[in-house]
C-alpha positions in Angstrom: 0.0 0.0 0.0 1.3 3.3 -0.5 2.0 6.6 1.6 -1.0 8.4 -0.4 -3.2 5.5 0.6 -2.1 5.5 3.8 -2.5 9.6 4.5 -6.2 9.8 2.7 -7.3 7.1 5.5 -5.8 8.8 8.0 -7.9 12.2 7.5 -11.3 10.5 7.2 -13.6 10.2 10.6 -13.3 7.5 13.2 -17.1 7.2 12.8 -17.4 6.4 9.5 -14.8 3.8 8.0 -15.0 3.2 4.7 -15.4 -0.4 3.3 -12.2 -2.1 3.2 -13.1 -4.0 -0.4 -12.8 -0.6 -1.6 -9.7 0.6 0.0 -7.5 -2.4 -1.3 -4.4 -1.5 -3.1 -4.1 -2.2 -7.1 -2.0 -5.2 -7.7 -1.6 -6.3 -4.1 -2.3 -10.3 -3.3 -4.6 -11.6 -0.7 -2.2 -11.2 2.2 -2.2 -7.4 1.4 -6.2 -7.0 1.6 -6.5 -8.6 4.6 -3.6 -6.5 6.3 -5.4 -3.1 5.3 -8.5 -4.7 6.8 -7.2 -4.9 10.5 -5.3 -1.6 9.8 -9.2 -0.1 9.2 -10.9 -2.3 12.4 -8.5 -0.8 14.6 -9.0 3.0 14.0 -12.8 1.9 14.1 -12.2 0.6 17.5 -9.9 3.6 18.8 -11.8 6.3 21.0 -11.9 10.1 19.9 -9.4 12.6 20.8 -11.0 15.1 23.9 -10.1 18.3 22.4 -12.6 17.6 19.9 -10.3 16.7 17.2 -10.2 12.7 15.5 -8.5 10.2 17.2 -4.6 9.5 15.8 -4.4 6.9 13.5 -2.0 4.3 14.0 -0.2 3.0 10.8 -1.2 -0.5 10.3 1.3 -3.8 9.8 3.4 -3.4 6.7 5.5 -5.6 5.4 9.4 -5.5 6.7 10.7 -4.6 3.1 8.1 -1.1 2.8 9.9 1.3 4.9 8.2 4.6 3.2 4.9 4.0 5.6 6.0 4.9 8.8 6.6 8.3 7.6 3.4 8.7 6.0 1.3 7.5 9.6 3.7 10.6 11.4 2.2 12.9 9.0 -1.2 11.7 9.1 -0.8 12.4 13.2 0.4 15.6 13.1 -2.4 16.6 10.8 -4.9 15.6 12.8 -3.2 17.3 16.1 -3.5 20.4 13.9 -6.9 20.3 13.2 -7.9 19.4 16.6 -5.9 23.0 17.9 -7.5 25.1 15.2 -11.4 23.7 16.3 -10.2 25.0 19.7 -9.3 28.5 19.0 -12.1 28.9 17.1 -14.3 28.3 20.1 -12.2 30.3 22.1 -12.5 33.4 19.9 -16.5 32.4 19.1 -16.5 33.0 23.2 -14.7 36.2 23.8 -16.2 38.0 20.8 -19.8 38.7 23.2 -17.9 40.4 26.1 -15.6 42.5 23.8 -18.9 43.8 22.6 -20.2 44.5 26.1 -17.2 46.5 26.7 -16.8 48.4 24.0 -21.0 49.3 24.3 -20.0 50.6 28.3 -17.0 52.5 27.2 -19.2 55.0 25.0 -20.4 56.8 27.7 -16.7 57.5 29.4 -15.2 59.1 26.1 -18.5 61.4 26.3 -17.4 62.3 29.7 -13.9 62.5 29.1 -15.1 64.7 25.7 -16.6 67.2 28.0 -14.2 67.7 30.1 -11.5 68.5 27.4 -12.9 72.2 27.0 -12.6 72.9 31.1 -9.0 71.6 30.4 -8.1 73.6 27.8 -9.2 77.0 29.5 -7.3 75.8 32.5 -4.1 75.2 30.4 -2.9 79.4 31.6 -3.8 78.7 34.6 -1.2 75.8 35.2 1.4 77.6 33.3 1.4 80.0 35.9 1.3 77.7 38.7 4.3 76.2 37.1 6.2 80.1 37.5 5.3 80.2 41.0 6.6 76.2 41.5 9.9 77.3 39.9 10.4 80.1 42.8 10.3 77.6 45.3 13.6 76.2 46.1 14.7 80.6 47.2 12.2 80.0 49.9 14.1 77.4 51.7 17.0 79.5 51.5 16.1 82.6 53.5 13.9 84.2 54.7 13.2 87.3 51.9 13.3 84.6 49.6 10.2 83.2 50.7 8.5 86.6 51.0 8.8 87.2 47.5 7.7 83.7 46.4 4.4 84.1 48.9 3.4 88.0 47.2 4.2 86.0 43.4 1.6 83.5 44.7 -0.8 85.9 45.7 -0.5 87.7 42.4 -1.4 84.5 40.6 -4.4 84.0 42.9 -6.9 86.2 40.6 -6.1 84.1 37.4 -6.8 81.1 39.5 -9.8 82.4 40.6 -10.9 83.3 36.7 -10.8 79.9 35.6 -12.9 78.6 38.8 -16.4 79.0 37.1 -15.2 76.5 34.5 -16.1 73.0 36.4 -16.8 69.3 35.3 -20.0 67.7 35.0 -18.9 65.7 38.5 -16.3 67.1 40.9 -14.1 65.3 43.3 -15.1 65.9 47.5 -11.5 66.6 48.0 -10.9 68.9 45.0 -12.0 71.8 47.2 -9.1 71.8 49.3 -6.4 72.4 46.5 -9.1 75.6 44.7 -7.2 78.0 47.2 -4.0 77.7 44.9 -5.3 76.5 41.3 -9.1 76.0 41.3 -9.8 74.7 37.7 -6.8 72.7 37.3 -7.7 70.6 40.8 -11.5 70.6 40.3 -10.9 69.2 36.0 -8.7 66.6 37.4 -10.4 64.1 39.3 -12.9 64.2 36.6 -10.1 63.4 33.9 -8.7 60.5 35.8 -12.2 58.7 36.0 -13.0 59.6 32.6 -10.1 58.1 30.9 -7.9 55.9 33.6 -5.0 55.3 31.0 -4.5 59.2 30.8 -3.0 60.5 34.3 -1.3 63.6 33.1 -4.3 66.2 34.0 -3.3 64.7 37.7 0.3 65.5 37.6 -0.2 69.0 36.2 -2.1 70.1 39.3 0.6 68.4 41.7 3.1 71.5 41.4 0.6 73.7 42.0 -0.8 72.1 45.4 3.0 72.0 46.7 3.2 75.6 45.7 0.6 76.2 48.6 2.4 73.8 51.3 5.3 75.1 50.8 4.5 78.5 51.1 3.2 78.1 54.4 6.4 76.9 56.1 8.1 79.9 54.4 6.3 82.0 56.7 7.1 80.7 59.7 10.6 80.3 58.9 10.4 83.8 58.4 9.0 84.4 62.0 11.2 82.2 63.4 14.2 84.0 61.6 13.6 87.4 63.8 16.5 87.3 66.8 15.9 87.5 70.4 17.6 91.1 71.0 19.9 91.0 73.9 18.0 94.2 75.7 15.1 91.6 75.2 17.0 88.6 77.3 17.6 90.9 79.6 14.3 92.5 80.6 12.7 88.7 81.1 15.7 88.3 83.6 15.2 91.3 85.6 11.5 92.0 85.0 10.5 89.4 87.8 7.4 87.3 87.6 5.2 89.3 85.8 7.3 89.9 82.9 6.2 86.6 81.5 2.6 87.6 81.5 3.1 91.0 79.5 5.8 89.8 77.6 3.8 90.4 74.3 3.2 94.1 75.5 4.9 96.6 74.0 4.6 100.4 72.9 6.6 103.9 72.0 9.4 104.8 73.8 11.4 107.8 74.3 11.3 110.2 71.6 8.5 107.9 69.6 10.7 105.0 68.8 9.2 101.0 69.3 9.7 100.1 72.2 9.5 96.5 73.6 8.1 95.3 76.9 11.6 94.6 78.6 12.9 98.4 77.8 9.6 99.8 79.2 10.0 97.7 82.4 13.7 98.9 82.7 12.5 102.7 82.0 10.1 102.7 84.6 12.0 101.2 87.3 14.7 104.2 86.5 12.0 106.5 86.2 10.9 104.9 90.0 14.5 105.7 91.5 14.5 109.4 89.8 11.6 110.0 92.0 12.7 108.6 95.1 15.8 110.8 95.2 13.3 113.7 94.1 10.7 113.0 96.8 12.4 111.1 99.8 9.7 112.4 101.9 6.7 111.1 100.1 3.8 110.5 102.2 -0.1 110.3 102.2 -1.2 113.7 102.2 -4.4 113.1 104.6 -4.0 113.9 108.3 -5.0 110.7 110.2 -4.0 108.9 113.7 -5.1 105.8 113.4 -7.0 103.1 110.8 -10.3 104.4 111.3 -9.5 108.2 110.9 -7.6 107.7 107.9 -10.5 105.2 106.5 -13.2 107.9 107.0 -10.9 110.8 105.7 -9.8 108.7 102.4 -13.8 107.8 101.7 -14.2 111.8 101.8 -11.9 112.3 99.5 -13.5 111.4 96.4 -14.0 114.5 94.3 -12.2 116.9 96.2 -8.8 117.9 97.5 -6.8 116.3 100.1 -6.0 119.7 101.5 -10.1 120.4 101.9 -10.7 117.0 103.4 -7.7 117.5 106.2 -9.3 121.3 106.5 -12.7 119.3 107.5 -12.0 116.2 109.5 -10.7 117.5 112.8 -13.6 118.6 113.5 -16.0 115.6 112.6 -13.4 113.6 114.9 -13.8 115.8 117.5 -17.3 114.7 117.7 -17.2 111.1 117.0 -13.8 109.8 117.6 -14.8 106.0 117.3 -17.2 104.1 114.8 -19.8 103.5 117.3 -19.9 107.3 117.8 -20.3 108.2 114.0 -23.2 105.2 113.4 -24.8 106.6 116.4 -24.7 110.6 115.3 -27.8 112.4 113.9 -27.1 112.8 109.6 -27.9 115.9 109.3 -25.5 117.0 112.5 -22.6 115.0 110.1 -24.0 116.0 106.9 -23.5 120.2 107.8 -19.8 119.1 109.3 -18.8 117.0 106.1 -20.2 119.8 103.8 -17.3 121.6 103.0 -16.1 118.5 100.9 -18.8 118.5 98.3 -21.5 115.2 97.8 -22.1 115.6 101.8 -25.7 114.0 101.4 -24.1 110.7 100.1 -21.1 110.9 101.9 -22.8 110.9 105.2 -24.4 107.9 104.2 -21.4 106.2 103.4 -19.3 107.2 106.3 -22.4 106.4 108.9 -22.7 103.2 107.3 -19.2 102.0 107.0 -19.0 102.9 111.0 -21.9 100.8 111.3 -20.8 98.0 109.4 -17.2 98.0 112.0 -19.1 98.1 114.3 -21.5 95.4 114.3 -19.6 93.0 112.0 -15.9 93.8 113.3 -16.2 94.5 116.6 -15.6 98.2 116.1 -12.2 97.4 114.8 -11.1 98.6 110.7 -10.6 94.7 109.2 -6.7 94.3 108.0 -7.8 92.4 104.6 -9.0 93.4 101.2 -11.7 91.2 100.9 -13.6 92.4 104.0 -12.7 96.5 103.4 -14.4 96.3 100.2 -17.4 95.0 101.1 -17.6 98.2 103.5 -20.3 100.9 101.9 -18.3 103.5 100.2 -15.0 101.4 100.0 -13.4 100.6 96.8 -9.8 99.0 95.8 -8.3 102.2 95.8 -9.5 103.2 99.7 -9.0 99.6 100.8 -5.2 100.2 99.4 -4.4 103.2 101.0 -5.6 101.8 104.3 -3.9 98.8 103.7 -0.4 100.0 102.8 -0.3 103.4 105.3 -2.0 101.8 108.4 -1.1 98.2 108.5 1.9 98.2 106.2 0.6 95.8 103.4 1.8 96.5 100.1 -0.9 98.0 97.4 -1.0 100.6 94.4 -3.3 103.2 94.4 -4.9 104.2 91.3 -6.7 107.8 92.1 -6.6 110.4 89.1 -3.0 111.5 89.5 -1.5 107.9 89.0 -3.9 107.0 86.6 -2.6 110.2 84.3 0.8 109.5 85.2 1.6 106.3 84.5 -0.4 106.6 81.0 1.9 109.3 79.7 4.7 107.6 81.2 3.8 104.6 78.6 3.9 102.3 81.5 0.2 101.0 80.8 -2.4 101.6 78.3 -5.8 100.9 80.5 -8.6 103.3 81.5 -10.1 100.7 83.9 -8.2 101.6 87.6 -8.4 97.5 88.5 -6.8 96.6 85.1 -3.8 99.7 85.7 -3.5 98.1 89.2 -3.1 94.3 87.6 -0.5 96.1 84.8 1.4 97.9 87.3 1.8 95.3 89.6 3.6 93.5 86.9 6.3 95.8 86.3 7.4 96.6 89.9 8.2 94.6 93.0 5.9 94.2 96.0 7.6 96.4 98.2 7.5 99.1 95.8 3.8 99.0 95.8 3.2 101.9 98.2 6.2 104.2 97.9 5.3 104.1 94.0 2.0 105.3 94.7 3.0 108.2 96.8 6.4 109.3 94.6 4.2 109.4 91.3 1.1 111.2 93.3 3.4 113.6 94.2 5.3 113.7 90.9 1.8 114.5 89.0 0.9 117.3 92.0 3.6 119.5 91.5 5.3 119.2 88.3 3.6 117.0 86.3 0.0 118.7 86.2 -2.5 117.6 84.0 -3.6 120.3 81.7 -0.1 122.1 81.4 3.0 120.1 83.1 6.4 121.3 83.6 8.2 119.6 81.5 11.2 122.1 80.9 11.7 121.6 84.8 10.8 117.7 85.2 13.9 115.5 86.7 12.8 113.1 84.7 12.1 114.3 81.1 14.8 112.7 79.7 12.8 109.1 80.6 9.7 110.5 79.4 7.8 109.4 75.7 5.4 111.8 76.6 8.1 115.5 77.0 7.0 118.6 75.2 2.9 118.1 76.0 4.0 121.0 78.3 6.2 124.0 78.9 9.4 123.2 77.7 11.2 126.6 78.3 12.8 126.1 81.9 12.3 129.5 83.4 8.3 129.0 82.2 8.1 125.7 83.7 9.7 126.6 86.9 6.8 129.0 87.6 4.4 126.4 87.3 5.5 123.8 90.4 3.0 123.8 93.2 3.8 123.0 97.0 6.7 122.8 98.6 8.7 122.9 94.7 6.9 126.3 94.1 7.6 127.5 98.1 3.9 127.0 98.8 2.2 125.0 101.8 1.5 121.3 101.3 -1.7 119.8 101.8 -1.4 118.4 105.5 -1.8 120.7 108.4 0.2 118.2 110.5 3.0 117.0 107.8 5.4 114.2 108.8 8.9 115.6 110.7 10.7 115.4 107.3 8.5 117.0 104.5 10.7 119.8 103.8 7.7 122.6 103.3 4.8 124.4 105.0 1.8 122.8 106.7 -1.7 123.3 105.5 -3.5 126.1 106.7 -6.5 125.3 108.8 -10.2 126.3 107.3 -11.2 129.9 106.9 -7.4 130.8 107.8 -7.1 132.2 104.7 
């Protein structure tokens, strides 16, 4: 039989065999027939292949001499194999030809979406190019401080073209993309959009990234610039000397002499000079109300509000006279007070006050004037101010009084800024010691009496003009100025009748004396 023979069996079906009458070779004897017989019976009787394709057909029994057929029975194999592999890509590709479909169908949408935003992108293109000149001045800012300063007004000039593209948005905008709007609003809006749109196109993203790092970087350039200002050395200094309260008003700070900035260190060192000017000017300071004892000078200090020291000393000796203790005075007739007290002015509400305040020591204190704050305020008539006086001149406990005169002073000094007489106390309290308290009190008292007044002061003949931010609100001239001082620094009587042993000038003259 020969190799053609042999391959044309080999491609026809295992199911149908052909006859093997048919398929006998021309020429060939008995013995050959009935060889290609059994060679057809056993590809009958051979199960299929389960990829689909026909089973391989074994060559049949040749004779020893025919060595062409084995050849022929590889190739009929191999052919078959083939077809088998090509029946199973076709199914393959029969299968993945729905879902490509699908795909394609869902995809139509996007590109309409990603279509739509292209416009917003393409007005947004100037906006990025600037962002892209402010990125660039980014590496100065780390450098110093000026630097940064530059970069930060460049960003802010770049903010209104920012802001022009903002009304050009996406269908859909990102939750987050309102955080990066303050620096490039289109571009960080467009882009969230973009990336969902069309995954395999990230660049819209990366544009915007400068931008955003233009904003975080411009913060820390900022406080790199705070942190670049130097602790002076006059500024070291004041927190070391200023005491406790220099902590609290470190942030305090105002004009100094002759208008410059001052800080709140120099001012604290300025007034405690200004403090031991005045205590080699006055070493006599004193209260300038006549008193003998806590109650007197309790009664005398409530008095006087709205009126002069000199006209309440005129007028208490004889009120004392007549009711030397509390329980005398809450026990008098009002009118009988009211016509002794009038000389002071408000006598009507005064006499209230005083009666009730002797009242009050006597039923509550045993008649005694209480040595604490908290109990001489809650006296009628007595404030901070009168429970301070009594406080530091009767019992010795430290306390600044704020009446008119210190309130003036220490305002043009520049020690304080406040109106309120509680938040001066608080402020001056800060600046000096404790035991300064009271002596303070008295020296700038008598500082604002006689040469620092308030509608014209001295200043051509003030020992401490030189300290002072506010020189040249008065007379300048010297020979002017020294005709203004009053008291004992103009040769006039003080205000006491009985002064202490050391004050250097007159005593008060008594009422109607002239």
């Amino acid at each position: 039989m020969s190799a053609e023979n042999d391959s044309a069996v080999g491609e026809q079906p295992a199911s149908k065999p052909k006859d093997p009458a048919k398929r006998a070779p021309r020429g060939a004897g008995t013995a050959s027939s009935a060889r290609a017989a059994k060679a057809l019976a056993q590809r009958a009787d051979r199960p299929a292949d389960p990829k689909g394709g026909a089973a391989p057909v074994e060559p049949a029994d040749k004779p020893a001499g025919r060595k062409k057929d084995k050849p022929s029975a590889r190739n009929e194999a191999a052919s078959v194999e083939a077809a088998s592999t090509e029946k199973t890509a076709a199914r393959k590709a029969a299968a993945v030809k729905p879902a490509t479909s699908k795909k394609a169908t869902s995809e139509r949408p996007t590109s309409k979406k990603a279509a739509a935003v292209k416009p917003a992108t393409k007005k947004a293109a100037p906006v990025e190019a600037a962002a892209k000149k402010v990125a660039a001045v980014e590496p100065a800012t780390s450098k110093n401080a000026a630097a940064s300063r530059a970069a930060a007004k460049k960003a802010a000039s770049a903010r209104p073209a920012l802001k022009k593209a903002a009304p050009v948005k996406p269908a859909k905008t990102a939750p987050g993309s309102r955080k990066a709007a303050e620096v490039t609003s289109a571009p960080a809006e467009q882009a969230p959009a973009a990336k969902r749109a069309k995954p395999d196109k990230p660049a819209a993203v990366k544009k915007a990234a400068p931008a955003k790092a233009v904003a975080k970087e411009a913060a820390p350039a900022k406080a790199v610039a705070k942190k670049a200002a130097p602790a002076t050395a006059e500024g070291k200094a004041g927190m070391a000397t200023a005491g406790p309260g220099a902590a609290k008003g470190a942030g305090r700070g105002g004009k100094g002499v002759g208008g410059k900035p001052e800080s709140h260190a120099a001012m604290v060192r300025r007034a405690r000079r200004i403090n031991r000017e005045l205590a080699e000017v006055y070493p006599y300071a004193h209260p300038e109300l006549d008193f003998r004892n806590p109650f007197e000078l309790l009664v005398a200090t409530v008095l006087s509000a709205q009126t002069t020291d000199l006209r309440v000393n005129q007028t208490t000796p004889r009120l004392f006279a007549a009711y030397p203790t509390p329980e005398d005075l809450a026990a008098a007739n009002p009118e009988d007070v009211e016509e002794l007290i009038r000389p002071t002015g408000f006598f009507r509400a005064k006499t209230k006050s005083i009666m009730g305040l002797a009242a009050a020591l006597r039923d509550e204190f045993g008649g005694e004037v209480p040595g604490r704050l908290a109990d001489l305020v809650k006296l009628p008539g007595v404030g901070r101010k009168t429970a301070n006086v009594v406080l530091g001149n009767a019992y010795g406990v430290p306390g600044i009084t704020v009446d008119t005169h210190f309130g003036r002073l220490v305002r043009r000094f520049g020690w304080t800024e406040q109106d309120d007489p509680v938040k001066v106390e608080a402020e001056i309290c800060e600046i000096f010691p404790k035991s300064e308290w009271t002596m303070l009190s008295h020296r700038v008292v008598f500082h604002g009496r006689r040469i620092c007044h308030a509608r014209k002061p001295a200043c051509g003949a003030c020992p401490i003009a030189p300290l002072c931010p506010s020189y040249g609100e008065g007379e300048t001239d010297p020979e002017k100025a020294r005709k203004l001082l009053k008291y004992e620094k103009g040769g006039l009587p003080g205000q006491r009748l009985s002064p202490p042993p050391d004050y250097p000038g007159l005593p008060a003259p008594p009422l109607g004396a002239g």
